[in-house]
N, C-alpha and C positions, 0 to 999 in steps of 0.2 A: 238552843232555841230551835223548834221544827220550824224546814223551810215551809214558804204559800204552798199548797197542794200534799203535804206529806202530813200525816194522820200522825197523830201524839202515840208516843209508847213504841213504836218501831226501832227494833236494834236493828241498827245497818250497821256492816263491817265488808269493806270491799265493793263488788257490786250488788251487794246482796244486800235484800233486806226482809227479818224475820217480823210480821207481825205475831205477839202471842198470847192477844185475841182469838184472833182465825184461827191460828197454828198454822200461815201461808209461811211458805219462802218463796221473794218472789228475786230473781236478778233484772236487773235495768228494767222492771213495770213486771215482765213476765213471769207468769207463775213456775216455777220450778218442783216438782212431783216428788212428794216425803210420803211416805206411811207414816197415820198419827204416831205410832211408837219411834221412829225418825225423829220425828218432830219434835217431839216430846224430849229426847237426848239434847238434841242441836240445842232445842231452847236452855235447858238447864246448864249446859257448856258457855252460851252465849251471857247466862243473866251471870256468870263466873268466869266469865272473862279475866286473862290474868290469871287465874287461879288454876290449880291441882285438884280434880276431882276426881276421885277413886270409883273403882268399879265398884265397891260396895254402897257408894253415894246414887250411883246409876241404879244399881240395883234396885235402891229403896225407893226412889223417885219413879223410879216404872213400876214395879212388882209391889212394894213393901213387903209386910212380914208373911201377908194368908197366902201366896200366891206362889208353888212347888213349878218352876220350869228351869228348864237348863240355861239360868241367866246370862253365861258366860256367853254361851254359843250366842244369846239374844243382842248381850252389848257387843258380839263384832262384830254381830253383821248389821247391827245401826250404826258403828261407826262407819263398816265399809259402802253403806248406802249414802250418808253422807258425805265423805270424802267424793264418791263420785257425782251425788246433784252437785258438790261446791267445785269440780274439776282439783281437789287435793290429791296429793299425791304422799304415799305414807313413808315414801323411801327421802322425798324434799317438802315436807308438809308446810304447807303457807297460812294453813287455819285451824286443823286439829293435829294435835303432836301426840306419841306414843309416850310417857316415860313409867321407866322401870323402876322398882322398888329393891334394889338389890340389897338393902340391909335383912328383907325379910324371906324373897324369894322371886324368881320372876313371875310366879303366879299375879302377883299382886302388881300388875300394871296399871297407870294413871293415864288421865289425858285431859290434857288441857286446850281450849281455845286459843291460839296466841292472836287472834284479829281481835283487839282492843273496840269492842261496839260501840259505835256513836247514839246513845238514846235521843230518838227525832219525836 
């Protein structure tokens, strides 16, 4: 149940909390500065929480099929913009984690949310 003053639909995890409505992240009220394509990652991370989602899953969700960029280069540097609005760190990560695909290759890196989002 959202507490009195907190707007329905808000994943909070930590001190953060994503509306994605706005596409705001905001920590303790303040607004915390994403590029929509940022945003856009975190929220997909966040609504899969718990879960393993592949950079091909990334992929689709920002680009989909018509859309020819050097994806890879695009999902790390939202991941590395995230890590640093949430103060994460990649080498002891508290909210997004690295993991490897070693049955296929390391190209095929995942990453997962491990902050469990509370829906307010």
């Amino acid at each position: 149940m959202a507490s009195l003053g907190t707007p329905p639909g808000l994943i909070r995890f930590g001190p953060f909390a994503l509306d994605p409505t706005s596409r705001e992240l905001r920590k303790r009220g303040s607004l915390v500065k994403l590029q929509p394509q940022q945003c856009a990652v975190l929220l997909l991370l966040t609504e899969r929480a718990g879960q393993i989602v592949s950079r091909e899953e990334i992929h689709q969700y920002i680009w989909g099929n018509d859309t020819f960029v050097d994806f890879e280069r695009g999902i790390n540097f939202s991941i590395n913009q995230i890590r640093a609005a949430l103060g994460d760190d990649a080498e002891k990560p508290r909210y997004v984690e690295r993991f490897w695909d070693y049955a296929r290759s390391l190209e095929n890196a995942f990453f997962i949310s491990l902050a469990e989002p509370q829906n307010g």
